[in-house]
Structures are given as structure tokens and as C-alpha cells.
Rosetta silent file (secondary structure, phi, psi, omega in degrees, C-alpha in Angstrom):
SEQUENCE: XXXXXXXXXXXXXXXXXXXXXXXXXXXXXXXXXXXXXXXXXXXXXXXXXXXXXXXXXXXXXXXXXXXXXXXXXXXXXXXXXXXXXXXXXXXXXXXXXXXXXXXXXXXXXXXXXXXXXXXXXXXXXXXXXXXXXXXXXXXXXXXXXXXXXXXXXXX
SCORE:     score description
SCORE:     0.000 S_00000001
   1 L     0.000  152.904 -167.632   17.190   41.304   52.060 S_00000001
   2 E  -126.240  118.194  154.377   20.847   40.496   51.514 S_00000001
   3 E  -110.826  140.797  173.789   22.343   36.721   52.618 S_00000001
   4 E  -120.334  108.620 -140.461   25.589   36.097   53.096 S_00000001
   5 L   -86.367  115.712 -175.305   27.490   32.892   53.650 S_00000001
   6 E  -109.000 -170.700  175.692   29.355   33.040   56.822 S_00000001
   7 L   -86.822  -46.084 -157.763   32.163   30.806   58.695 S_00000001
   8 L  -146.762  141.080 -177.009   31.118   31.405   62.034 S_00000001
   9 L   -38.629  -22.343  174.920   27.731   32.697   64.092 S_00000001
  10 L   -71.167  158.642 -162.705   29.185   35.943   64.743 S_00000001
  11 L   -70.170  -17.228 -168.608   27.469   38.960   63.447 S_00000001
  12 L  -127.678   18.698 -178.805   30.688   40.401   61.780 S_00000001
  13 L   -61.500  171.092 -158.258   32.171   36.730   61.233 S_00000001
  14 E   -96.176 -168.520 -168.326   34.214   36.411   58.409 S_00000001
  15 E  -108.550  146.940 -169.474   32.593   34.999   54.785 S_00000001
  16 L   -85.096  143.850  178.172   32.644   30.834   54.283 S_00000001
  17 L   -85.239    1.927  149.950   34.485   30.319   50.956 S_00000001
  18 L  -119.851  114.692  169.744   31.766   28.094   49.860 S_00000001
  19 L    -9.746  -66.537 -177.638   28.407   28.773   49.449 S_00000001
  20 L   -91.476  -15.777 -175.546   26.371   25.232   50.130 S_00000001
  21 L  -101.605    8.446 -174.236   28.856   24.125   52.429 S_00000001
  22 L   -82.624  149.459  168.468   28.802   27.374   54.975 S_00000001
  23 L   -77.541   -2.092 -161.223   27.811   26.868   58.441 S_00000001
  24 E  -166.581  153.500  162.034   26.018   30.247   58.822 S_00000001
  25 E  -141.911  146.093  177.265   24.270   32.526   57.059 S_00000001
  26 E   -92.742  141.440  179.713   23.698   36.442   57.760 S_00000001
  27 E  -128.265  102.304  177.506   20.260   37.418   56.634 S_00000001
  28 E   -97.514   96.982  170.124   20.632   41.436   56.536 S_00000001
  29 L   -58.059  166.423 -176.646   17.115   43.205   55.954 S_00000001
  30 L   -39.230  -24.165  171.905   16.385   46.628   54.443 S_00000001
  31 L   -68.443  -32.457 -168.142   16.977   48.450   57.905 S_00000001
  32 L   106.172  -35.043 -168.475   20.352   46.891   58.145 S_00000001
  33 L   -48.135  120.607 -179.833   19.769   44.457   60.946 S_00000001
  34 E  -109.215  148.338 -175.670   21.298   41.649   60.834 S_00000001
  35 E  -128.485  124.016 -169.396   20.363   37.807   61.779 S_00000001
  36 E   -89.448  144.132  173.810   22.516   34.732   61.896 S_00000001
  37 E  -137.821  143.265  171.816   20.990   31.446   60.886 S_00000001
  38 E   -62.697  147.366  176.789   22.599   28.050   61.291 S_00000001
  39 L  -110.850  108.052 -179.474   22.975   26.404   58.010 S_00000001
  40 L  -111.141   17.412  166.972   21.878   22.927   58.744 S_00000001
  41 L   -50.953  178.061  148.856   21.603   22.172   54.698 S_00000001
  42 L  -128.146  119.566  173.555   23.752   20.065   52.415 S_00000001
  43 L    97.807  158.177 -167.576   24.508   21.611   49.308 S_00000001
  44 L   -55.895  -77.423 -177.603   24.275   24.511   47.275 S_00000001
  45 L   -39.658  -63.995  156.856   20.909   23.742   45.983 S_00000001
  46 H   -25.886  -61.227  152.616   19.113   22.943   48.826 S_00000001
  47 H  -107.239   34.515  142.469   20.158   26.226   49.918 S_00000001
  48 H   -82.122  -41.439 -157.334   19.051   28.449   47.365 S_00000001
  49 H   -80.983  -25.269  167.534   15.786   27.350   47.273 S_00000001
  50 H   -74.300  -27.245  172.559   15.826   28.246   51.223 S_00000001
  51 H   -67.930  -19.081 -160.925   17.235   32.209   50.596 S_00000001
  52 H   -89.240  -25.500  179.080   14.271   31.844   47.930 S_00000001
  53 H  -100.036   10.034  165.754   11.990   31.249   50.909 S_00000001
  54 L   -81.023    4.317  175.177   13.265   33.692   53.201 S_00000001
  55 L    85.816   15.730 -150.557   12.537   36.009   50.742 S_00000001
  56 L  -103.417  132.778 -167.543   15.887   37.286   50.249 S_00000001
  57 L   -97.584  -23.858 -158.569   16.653   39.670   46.825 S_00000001
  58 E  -142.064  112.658  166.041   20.712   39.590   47.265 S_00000001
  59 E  -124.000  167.990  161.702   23.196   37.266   47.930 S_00000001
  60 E  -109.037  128.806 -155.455   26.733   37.830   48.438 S_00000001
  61 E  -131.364  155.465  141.329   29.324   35.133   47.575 S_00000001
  62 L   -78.281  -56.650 -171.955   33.196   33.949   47.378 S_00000001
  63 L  -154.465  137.517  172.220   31.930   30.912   45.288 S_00000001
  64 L  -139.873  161.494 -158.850   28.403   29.113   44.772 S_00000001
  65 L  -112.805  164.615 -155.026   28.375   26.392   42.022 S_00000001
  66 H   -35.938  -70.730  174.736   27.062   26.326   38.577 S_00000001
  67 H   -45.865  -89.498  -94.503   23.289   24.659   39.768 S_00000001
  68 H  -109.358  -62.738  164.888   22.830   26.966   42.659 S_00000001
  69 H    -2.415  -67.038 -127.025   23.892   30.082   40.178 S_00000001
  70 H   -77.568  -39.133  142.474   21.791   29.349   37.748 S_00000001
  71 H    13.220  -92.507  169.982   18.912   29.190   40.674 S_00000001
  72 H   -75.540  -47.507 -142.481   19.029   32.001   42.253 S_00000001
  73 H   -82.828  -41.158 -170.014   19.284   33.840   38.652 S_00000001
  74 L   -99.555   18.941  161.891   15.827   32.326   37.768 S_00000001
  75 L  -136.174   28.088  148.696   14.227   33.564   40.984 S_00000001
  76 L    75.248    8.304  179.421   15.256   36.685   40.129 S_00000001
  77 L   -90.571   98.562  179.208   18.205   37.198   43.099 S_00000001
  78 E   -58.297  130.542 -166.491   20.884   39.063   42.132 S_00000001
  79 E  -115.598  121.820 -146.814   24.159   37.819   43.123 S_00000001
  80 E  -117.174  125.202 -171.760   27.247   39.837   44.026 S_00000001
  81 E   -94.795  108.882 -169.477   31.227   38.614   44.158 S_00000001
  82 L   -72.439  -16.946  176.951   32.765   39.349   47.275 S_00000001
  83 L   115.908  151.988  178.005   36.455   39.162   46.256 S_00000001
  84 L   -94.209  -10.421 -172.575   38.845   35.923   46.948 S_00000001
  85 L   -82.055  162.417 -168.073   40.363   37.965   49.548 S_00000001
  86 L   -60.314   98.674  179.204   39.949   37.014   53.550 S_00000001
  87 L  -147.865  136.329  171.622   36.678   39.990   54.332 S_00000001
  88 E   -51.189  140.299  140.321   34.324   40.419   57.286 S_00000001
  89 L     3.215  -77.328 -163.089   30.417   40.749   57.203 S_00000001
  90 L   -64.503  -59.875 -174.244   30.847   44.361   58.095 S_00000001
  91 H   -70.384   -6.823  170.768   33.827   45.018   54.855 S_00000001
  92 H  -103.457    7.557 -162.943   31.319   43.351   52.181 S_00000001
  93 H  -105.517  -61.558  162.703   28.587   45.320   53.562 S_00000001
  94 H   -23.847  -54.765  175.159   30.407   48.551   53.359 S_00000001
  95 H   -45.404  -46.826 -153.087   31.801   47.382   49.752 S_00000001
  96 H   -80.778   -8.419 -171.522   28.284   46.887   48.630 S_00000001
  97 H   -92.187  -14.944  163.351   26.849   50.181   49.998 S_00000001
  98 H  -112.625   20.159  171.743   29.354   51.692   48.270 S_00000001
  99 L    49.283   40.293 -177.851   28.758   49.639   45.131 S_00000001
 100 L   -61.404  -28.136 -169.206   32.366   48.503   45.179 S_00000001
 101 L   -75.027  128.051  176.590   30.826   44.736   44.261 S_00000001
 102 L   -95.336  131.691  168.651   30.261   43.479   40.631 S_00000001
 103 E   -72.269  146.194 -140.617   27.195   41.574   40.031 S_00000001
 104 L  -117.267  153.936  173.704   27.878   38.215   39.136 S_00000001
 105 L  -157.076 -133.012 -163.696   25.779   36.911   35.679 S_00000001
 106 L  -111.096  -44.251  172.294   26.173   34.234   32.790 S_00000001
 107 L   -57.099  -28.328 -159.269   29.157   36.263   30.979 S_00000001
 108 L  -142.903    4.429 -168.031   31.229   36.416   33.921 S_00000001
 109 H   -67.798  -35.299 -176.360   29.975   33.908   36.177 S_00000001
 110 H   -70.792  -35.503 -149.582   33.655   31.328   35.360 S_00000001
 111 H  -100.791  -36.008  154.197   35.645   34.108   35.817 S_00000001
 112 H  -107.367    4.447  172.177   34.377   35.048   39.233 S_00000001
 113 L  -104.751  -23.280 -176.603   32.555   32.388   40.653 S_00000001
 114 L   -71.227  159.250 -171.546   34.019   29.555   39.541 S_00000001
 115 L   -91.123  133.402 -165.025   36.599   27.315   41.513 S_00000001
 116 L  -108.448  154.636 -148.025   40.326   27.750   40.801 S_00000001
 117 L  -117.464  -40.530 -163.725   42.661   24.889   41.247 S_00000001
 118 L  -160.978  159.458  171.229   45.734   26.722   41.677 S_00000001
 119 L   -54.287  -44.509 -150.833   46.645   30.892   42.186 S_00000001
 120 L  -121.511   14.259  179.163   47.673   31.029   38.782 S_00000001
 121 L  -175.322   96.257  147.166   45.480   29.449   36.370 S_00000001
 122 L    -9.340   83.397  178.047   41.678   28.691   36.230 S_00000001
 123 L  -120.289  -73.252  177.066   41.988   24.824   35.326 S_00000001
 124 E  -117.691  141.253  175.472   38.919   22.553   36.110 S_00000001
 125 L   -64.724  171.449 -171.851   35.351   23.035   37.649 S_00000001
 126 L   -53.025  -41.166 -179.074   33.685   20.877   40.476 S_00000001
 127 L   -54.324  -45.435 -150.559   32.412   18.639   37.659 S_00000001
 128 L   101.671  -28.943 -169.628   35.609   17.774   36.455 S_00000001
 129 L   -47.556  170.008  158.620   35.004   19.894   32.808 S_00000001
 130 E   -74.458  139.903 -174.694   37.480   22.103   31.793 S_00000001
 131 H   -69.475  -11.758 -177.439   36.565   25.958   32.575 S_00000001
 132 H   -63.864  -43.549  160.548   36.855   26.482   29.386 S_00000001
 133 H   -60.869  -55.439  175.735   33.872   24.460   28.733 S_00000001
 134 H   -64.688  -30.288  171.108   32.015   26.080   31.242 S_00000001
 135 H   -47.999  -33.407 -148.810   32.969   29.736   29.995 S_00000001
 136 H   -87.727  -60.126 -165.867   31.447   28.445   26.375 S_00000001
 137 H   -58.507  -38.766 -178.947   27.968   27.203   28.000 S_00000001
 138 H   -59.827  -65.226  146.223   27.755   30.151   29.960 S_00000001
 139 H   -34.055  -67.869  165.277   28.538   32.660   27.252 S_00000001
 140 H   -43.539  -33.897 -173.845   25.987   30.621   25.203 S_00000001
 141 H   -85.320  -37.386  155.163   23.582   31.112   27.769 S_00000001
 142 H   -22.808  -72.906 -158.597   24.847   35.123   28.170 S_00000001
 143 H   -87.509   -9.078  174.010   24.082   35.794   25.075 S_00000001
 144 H   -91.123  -39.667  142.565   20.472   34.120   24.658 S_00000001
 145 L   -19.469   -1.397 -138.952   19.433   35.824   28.292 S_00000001
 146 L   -31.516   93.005  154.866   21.005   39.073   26.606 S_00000001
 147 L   -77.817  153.872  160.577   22.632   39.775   30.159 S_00000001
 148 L  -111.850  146.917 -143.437   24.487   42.715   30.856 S_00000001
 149 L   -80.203  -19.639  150.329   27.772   42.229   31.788 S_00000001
 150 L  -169.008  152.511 -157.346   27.837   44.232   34.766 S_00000001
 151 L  -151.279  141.668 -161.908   26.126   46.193   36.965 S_00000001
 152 L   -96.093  144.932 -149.844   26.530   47.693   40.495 S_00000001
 153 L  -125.034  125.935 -149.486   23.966   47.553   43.641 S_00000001
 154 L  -130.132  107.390  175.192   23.487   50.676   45.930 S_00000001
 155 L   -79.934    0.000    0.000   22.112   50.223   49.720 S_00000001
């Protein structure tokens, strides 16, 4: 099963730019069907550990935060970067079936998941650190996981 963090209840709504803070989530199973769920969490964490108990293998993201990441990665969910641009349910689903999506991991996790400040320069995380910092710990973490840096997901 693939969740996806949406804005709004509709089935083809467009994706919430944050993860713990979306009001909806799309739950698509192996058939394709898809089911909207109210998000009535707070926080990233809180809701990873609920995709871990729906049972869900995939998520698709604009941004989920370091803790939530790191999460899902250790329950085994693979996690897939939808793009900063404005895209429907239905255009990440397409993307992913045509394995247009890069899988998100510990090597690359700053450069696409992490929160930008400004258009033109990566400058500080949620935390306050510098990304720079987080790029280091991540890397560090990269390389004792020996991740690979990316890899593509086929419906």
C-alpha cells in the first residue's frame, strides 16, 4: 500500500507540502483503489507510526522531517520524493508507475526532503542546525547503513 499526504479529501486532491501537518491522507492499495483518511494527528511522528499500522509499504512525500524519516526507514517503508512542484494524487501516481520518482534514503534525504528557507539556497532545518550539519549526520549514517543512493519503484 502506498500513502500519500494530501491537502484536501478529494480522491485526486492535490499533495499537502508537509507530511505531519496534512489534513488527509490517500491510502492506495495494490489494486489501485484508493481511500481518503482524515488526518486527525499532530506531528510527523505520530503519523508514521499510524502508516506503520495500516500496513502501508510506500509513502510518497514533498517533505517529512528528520524523526519521521528515520521511522519509516526502520520499519522498512520506502519513501519516494514527489517533486517541490504543485502535483495531483493522480500525477504522482502516474510518476511512480512509471518510476519517474527517486527513493528518498540517508545520502540524499537533505537534499530532497529537507526544508528550504528560500528558492535559492538550502539554509537551515526545522531544528534550527545548519543543513550542512544535517547532510554530515546523514551521510554518516549513509554510509554505516551502506544505502544505495537511489533506486526506482515500479507499480
Amino acid at each position: 500500500m502506498i500513502a500519500v499526504a494530501l491537502k484536501t479529501e478529494n480522491e485526486n486532491g492535490v499533495l499537502a507540502p508537509l507530511f505531519g501537518k496534512a489534513k488527509f491522507f490517500a491510502i492506495v492499495d495494490d489494486a489501485g483503489s484508493i481511500t481518503v483518511y482524515q488526518n486527525k494527528l499532530e506531528g510527523g511522528m505520530k503519523v508514521a507510526q499510524w502508516i506503520q499500522k495500516l500496513g502501508v509499504s510506500t509513502v510518497i512525500a514533498n517533505h517529512l522531517g528528520e524523526k519521521p524519516f528515520h521511522a519509516l526507514k526502520r520499519a522498512s517503508i520506502s519513501i519516494f520524493f514527489a517533486g517541490t512542484e504543485r502535483i495531483t494524487l493522480g500525477e504522482v501516481l502516474a510518476k511512480m508507475k512509471e518510476g519517474e520518482l527517486e527513493e528518498v534514503n540517508t545520502a540524499n534525504y537533505a537534499r530532497l526532503l529537507g526544508e528550504e528557507e528560500d528558492a535559492h539556497a538550502k539554509k537551515s532545518h526545522c531544528c534550527g542546525h545548519k543543513q550542512e550539519h544535517h547532510a554530515s549526520t546523514l551521510n554518516a549514517l549513509s554510509k554505516r547503513d551502506s544505502v544505495q543512493s537511489c533506486q526506482h519503484f515500479h507499480l
